[in-house]
Backbone as numpy.savetxt, mean C-alpha at the origin, in Angstrom:
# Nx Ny Nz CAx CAy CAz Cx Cy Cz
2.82 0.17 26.94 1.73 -0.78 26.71 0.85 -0.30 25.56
0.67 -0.85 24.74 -0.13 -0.94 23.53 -1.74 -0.85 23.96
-2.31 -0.07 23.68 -4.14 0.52 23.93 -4.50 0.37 22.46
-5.81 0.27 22.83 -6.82 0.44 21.30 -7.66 0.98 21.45
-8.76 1.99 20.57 -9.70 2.49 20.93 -10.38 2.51 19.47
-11.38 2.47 19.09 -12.48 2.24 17.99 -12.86 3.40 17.71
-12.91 4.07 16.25 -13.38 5.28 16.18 -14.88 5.11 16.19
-15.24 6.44 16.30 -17.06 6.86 15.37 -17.61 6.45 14.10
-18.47 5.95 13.85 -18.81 5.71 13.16 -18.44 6.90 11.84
-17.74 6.39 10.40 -17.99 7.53 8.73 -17.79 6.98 7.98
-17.94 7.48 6.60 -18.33 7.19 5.29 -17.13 6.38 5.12
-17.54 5.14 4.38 -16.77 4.24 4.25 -16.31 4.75 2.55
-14.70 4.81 2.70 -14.52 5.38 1.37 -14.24 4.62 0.26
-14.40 3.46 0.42 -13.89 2.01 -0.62 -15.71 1.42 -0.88
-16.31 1.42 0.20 -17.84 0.66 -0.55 -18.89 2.29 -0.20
-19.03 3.00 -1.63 -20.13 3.62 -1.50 -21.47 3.60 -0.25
-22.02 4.34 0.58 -23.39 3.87 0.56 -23.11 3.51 2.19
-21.79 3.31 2.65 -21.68 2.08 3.91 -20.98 2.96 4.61
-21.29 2.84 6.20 -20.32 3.73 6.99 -19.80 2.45 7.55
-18.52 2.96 8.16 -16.92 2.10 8.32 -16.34 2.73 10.24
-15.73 1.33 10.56 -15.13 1.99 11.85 -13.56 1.52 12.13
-12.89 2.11 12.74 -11.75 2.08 12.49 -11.01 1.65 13.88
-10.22 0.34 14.15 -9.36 0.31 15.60 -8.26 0.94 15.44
-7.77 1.68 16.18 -6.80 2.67 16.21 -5.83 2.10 17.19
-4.47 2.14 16.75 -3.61 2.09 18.29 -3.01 3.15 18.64
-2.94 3.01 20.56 -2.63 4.49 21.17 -1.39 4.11 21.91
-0.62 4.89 22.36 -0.37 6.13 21.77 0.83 5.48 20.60
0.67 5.94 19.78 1.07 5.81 18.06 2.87 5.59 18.23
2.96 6.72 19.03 4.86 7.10 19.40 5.77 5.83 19.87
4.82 5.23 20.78 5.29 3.89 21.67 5.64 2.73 20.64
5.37 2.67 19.56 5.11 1.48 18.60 6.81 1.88 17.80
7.18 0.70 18.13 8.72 -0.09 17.87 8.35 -0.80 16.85
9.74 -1.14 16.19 9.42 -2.31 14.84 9.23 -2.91 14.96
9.84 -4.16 15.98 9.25 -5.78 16.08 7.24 -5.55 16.28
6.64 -4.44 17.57 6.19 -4.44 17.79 5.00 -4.06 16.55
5.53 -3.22 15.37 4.86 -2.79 14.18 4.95 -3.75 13.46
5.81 -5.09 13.23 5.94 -5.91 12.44 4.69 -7.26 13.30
4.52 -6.85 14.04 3.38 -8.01 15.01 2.02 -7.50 14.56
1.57 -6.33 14.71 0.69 -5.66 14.22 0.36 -5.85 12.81
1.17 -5.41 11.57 1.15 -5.67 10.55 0.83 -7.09 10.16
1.55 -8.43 10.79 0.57 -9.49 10.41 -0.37 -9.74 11.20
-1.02 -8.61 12.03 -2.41 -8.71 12.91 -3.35 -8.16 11.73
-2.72 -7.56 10.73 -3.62 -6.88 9.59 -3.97 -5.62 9.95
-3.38 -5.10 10.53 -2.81 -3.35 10.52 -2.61 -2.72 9.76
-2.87 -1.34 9.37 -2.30 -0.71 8.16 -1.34 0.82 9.24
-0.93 1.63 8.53 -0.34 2.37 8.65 -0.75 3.43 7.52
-1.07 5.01 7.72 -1.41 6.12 7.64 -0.64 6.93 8.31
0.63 7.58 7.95 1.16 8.53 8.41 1.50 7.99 9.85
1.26 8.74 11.17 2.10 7.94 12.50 0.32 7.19 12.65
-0.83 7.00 11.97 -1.65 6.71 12.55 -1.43 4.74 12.10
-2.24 3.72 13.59 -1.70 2.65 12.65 -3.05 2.00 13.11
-4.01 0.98 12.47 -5.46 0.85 12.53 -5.74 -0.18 11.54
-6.71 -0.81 12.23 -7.45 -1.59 11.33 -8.78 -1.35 11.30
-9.02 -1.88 9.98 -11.01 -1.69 10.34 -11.91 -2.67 11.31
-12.58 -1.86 11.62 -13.71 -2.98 13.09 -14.67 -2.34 12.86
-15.61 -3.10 11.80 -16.31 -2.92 10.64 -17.49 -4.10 11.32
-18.81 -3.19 12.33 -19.58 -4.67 12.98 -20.42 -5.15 12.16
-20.59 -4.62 10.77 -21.39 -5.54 10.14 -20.93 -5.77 8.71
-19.81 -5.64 8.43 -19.39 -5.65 7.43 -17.48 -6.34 7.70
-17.12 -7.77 6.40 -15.86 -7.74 7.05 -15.48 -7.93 5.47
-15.46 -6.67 4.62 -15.00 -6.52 3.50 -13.62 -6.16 3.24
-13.06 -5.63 4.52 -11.90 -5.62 4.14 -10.90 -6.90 4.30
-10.07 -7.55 3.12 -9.36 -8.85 3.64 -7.58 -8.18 4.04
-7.06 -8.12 4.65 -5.47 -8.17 4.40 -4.96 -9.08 3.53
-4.02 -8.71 2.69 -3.25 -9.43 1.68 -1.72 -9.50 1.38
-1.01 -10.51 1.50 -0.19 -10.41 1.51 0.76 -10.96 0.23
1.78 -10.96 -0.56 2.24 -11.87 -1.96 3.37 -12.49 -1.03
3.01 -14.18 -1.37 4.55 -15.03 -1.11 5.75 -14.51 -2.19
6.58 -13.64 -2.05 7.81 -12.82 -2.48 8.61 -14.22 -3.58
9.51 -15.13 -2.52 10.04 -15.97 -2.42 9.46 -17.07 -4.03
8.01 -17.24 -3.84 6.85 -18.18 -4.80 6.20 -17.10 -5.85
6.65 -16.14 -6.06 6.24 -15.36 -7.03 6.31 -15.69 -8.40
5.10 -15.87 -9.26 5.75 -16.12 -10.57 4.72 -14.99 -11.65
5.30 -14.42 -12.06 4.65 -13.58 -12.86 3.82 -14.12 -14.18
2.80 -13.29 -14.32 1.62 -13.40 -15.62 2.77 -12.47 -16.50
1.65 -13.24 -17.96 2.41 -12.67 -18.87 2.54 -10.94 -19.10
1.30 -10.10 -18.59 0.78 -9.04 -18.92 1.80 -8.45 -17.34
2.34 -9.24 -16.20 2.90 -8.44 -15.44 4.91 -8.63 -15.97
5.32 -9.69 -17.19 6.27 -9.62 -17.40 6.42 -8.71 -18.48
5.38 -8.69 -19.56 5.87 -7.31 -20.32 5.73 -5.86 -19.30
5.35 -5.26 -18.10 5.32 -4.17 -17.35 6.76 -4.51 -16.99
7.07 -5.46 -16.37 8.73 -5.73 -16.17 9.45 -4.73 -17.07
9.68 -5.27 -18.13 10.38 -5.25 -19.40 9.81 -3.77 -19.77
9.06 -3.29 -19.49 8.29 -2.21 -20.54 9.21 -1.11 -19.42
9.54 -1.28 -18.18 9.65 -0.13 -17.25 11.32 -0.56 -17.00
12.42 -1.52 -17.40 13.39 -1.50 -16.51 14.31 -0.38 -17.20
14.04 0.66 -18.14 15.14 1.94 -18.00 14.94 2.95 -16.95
13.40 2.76 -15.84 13.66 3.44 -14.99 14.92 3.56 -14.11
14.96 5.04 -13.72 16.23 4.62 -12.66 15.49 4.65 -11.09
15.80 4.04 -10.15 15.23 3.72 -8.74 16.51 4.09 -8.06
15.95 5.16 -7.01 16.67 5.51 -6.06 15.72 5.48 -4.04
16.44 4.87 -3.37 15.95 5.11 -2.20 16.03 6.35 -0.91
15.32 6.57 -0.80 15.49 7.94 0.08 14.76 7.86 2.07
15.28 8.56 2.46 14.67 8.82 3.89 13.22 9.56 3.46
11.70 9.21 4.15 11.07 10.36 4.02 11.28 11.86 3.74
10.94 12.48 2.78 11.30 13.79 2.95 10.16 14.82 2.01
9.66 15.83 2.36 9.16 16.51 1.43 9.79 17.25 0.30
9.22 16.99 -1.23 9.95 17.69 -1.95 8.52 18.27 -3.09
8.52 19.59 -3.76 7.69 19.69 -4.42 6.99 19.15 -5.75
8.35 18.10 -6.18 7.99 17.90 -7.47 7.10 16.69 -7.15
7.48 16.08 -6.38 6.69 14.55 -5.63 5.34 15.03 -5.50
4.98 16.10 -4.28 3.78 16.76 -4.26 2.91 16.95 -5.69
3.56 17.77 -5.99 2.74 17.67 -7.57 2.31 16.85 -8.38
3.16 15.57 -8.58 2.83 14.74 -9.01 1.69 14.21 -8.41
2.13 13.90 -6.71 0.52 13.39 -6.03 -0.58 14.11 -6.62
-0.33 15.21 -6.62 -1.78 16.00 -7.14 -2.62 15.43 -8.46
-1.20 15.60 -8.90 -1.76 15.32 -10.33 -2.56 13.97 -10.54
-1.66 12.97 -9.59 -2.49 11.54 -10.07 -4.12 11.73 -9.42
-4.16 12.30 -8.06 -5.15 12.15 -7.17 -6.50 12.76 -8.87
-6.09 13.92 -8.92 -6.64 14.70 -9.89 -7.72 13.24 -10.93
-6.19 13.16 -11.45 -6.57 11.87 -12.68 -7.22 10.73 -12.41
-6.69 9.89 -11.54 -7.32 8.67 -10.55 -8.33 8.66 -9.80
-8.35 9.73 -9.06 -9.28 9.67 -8.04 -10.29 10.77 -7.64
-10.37 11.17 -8.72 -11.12 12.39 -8.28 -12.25 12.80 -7.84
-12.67 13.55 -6.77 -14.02 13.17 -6.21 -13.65 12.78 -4.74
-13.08 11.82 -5.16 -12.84 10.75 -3.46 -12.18 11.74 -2.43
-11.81 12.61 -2.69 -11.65 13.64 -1.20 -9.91 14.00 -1.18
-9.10 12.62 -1.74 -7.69 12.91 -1.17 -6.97 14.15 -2.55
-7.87 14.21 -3.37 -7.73 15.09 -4.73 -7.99 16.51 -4.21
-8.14 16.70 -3.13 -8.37 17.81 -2.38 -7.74 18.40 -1.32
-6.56 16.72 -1.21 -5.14 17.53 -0.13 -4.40 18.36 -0.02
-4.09 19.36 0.80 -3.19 20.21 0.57 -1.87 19.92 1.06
-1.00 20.26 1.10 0.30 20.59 1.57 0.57 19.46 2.97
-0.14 19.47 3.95 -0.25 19.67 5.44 -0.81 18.10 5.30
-1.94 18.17 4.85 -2.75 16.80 4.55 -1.74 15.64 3.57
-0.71 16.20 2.91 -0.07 15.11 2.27 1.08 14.64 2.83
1.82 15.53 3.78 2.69 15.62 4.53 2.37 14.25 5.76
1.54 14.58 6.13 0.52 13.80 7.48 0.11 12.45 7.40
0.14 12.09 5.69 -0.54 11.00 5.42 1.01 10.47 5.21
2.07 10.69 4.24 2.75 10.08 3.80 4.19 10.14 4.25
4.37 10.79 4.76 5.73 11.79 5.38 5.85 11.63 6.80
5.09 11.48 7.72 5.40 10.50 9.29 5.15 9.47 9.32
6.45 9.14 10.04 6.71 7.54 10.60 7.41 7.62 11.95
7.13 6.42 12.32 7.75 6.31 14.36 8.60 4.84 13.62
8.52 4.05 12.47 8.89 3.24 12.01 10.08 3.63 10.34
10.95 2.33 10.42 11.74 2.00 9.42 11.14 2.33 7.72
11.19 3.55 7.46 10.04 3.63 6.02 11.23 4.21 5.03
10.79 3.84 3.56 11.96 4.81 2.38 10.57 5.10 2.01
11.00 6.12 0.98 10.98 6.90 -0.20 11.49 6.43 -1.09
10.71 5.52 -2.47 11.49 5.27 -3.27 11.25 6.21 -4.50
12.34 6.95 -5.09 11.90 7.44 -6.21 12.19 6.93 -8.01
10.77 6.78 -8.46 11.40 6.49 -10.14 11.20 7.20 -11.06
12.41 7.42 -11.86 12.70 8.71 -13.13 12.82 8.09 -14.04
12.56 8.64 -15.16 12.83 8.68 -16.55 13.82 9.91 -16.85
15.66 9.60 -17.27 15.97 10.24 -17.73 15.87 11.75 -16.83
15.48 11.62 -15.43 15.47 12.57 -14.65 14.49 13.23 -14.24
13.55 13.10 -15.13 11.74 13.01 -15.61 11.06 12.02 -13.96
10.59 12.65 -13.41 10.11 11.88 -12.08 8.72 11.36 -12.63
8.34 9.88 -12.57 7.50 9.06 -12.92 6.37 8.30 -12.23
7.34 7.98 -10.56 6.36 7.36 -9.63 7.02 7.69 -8.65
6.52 7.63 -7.51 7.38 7.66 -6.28 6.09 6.00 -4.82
6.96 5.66 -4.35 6.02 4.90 -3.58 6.64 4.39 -2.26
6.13 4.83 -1.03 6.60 4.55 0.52 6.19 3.01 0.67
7.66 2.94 1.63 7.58 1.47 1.81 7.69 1.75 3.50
7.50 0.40 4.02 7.79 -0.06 5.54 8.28 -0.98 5.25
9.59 -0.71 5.68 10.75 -2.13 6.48 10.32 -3.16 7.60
9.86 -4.08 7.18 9.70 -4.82 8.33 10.91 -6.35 8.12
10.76 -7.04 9.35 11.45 -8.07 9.64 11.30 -9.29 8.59
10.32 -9.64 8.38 9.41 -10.34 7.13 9.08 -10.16 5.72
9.73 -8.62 5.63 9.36 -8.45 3.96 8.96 -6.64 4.02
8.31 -6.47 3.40 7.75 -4.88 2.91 6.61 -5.12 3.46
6.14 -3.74 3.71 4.71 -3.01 3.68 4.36 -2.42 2.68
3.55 -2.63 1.74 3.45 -1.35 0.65 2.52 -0.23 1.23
2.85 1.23 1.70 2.10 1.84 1.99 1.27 2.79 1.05
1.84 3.25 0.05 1.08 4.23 -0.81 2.07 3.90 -2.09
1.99 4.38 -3.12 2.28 4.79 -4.21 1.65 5.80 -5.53
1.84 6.71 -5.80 1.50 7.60 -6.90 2.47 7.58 -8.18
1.99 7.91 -9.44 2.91 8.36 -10.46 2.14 9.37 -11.59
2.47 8.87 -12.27 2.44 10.14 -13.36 1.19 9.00 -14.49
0.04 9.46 -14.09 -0.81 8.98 -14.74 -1.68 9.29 -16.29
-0.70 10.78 -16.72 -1.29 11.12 -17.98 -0.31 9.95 -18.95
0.79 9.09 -19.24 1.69 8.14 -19.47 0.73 7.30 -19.89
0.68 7.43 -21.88 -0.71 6.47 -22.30 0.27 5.39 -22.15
-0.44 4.18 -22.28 0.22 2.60 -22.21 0.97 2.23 -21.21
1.43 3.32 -20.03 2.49 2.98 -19.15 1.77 2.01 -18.30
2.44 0.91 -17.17 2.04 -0.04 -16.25 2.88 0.28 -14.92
2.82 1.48 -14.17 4.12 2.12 -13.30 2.95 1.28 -11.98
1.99 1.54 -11.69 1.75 0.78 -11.05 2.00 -1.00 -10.62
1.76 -1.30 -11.54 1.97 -2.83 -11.58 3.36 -2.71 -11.69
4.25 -2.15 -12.08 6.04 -2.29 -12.33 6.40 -2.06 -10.40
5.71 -1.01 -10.14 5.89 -0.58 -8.85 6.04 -1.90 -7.79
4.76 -2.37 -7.68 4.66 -3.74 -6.86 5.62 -4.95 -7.68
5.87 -4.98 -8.77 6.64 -6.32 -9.40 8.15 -5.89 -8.32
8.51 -4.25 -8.56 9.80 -4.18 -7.48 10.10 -4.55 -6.41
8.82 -3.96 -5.75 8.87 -4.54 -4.57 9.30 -5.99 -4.37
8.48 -6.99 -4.89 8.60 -8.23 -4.64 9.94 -8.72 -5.12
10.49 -7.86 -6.09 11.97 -8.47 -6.40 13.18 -7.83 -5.45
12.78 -7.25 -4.27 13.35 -6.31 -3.98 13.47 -7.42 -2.52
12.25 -8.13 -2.22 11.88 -9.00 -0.98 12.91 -9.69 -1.55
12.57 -10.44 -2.63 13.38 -11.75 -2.87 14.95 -11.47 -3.10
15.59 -10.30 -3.12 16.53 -10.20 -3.25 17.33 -9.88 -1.71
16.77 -9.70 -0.83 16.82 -9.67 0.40 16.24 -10.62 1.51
15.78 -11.72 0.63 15.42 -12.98 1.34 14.09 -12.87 2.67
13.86 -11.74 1.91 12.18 -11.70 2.37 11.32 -12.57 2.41
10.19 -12.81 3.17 9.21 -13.61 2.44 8.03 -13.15 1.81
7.43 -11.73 2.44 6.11 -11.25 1.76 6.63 -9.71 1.86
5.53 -9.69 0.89 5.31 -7.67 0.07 3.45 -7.90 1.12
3.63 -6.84 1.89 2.19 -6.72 2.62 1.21 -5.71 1.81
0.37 -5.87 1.00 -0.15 -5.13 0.39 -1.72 -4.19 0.62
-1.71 -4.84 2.02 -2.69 -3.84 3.00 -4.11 -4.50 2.54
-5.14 -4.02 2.14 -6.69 -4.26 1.89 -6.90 -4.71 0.46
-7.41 -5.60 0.55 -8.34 -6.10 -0.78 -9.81 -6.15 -0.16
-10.95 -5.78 -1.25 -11.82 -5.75 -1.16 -12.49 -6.69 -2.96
-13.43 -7.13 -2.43 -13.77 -7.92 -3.67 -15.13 -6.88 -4.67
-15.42 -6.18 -4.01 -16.61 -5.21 -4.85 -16.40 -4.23 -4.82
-14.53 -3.74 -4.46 -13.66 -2.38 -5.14 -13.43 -3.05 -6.43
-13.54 -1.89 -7.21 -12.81 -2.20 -8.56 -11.30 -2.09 -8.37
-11.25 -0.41 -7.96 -9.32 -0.02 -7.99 -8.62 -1.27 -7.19
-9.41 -1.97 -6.29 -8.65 -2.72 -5.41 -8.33 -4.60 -6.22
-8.97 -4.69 -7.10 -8.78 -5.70 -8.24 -7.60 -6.24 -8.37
-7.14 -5.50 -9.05 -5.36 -5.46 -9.09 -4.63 -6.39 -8.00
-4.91 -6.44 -7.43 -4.10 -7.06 -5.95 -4.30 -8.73 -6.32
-5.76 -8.89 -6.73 -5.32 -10.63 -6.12 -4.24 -11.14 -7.99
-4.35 -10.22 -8.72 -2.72 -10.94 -9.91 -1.75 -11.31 -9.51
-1.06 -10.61 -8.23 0.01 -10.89 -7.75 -0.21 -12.44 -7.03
0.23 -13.49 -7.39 -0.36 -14.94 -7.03 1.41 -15.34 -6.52
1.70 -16.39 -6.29 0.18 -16.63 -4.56 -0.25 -16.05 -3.91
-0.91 -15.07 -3.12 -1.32 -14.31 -2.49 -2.04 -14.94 -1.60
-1.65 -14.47 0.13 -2.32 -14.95 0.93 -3.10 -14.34 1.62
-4.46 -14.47 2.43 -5.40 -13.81 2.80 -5.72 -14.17 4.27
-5.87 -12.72 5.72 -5.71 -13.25 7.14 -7.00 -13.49 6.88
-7.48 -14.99 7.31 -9.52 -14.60 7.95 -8.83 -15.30 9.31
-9.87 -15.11 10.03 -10.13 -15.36 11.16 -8.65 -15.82 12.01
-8.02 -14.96 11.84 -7.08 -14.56 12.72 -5.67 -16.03 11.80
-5.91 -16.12 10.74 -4.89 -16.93 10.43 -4.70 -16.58 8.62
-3.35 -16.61 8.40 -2.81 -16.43 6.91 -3.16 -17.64 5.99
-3.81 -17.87 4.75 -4.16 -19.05 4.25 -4.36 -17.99 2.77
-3.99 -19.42 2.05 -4.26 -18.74 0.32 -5.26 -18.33 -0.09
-4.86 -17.34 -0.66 -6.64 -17.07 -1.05 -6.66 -17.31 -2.61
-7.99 -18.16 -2.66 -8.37 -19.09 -4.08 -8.93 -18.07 -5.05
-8.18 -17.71 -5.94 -8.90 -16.80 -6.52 -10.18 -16.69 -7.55
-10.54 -18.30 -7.60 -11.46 -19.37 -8.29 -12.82 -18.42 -7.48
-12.71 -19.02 -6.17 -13.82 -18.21 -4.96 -13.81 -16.87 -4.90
-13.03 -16.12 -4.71 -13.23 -14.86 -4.71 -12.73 -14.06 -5.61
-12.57 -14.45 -7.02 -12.57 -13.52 -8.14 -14.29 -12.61 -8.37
């Protein structure tokens, strides 16, 4: 049987200034795919075996987002990233720790994010976040020429992908590995007759989190139902 329990109140790490609370499901181990794929369009995320949404009582900034796979049509600035990235080579893997991946995380956290706390993971802490699953997850890795570039965990679900994390190699002036990253995904749904790439949280007064509503159509859960989100209104 599926339990929930609400954390303590802490620092909300996406809106400066705001503390954040988190529904958690227990025990983590019990959670099957159909049962992770129910969750996930409950607007669930997944963190290592942890799987949670925010329950946020005065704040409902976080939206779940999802891209219709199937109705995807790319901007011009996401078809040259197409084109700019297809000599990568893409390989799929089982979770696994390897050092050069690690490093790279470092490196982007370093470049991207620094400050925000995860630029400060060690070994144990990156392992924990990205490396357990009780669920269907790859490892996808992308090289240049053997040159490791991005790497980004997915969840298999019944309906399409989860995007759970992704890192790459962020000193790469002009590169778009991010945006190439998610264009895969979605060609990856549609080539497997998916319908959505789940792309976890949008927030409208994150910057890093911006990025998300390009991918069009894109649909948004409120109040317990999936509906488009207008990007007219909430740009």
């Amino acid at each position: 049987m599926i339990k929930f329990h609400t954390t303590n109140p802490y620092s909300c790490s996406y809106l400066p200034g705001k503390s954040a609370c988190s529904e958690v499901v227990t025990p983590e181990h019990s959670i099957d795919i159909p049962a992770y794929a129910k969750l996930i369009q409950a607007g669930f995320r997944r963190s290592g075996h942890y799987i949670y949404r925010p329950r946020c009582e005065h704040c409902q900034a976080c939206l779940s987002v999802r891209v219709q796979a199937k109705s995807f049509v790319p901007k011009r600035f996401q078809r040259r990233a197409w084109n700019q990235h297809q000599h990568l080579q893409v390989t799929a893997h089982p979770l696994h720790y390897n050092p050069a991946h690690y490093a790279l995380y470092q490196r982007y956290q370093t470049k991207r994010h620094a400050g925000g706390g995860m630029d400060k993971d060690c070994r144990e802490q990156y392992h924990n976040f990205l490396l357990q699953s009780h669920v269907d997850s790859m490892l996808i890795e992308f090289r240049d020429n053997q040159q490791l570039r991005m790497v980004s965990i997915i969840d298999l679900l019944p309906d399409g992908f989860s995007s759970v994390y992704t890192f790459f190699d962020a000193d790469i002036a002009h590169a778009s590995f991010g945006t190439y990253s998610i264009l895969w995904q979605i060609e990856q749904c549609r080539n497997l007759g998916m319908d959505y790439l789940y792309l976890g949280y949008w927030i409208r007064d994150n910057r890093k989190m911006r990025y998300k509503i390009n991918f069009q159509p894109l649909e948004v859960l409120l109040n317990g139902r999936w509906q488009l989100l207008d990007s007219r209104i909430f740009a």
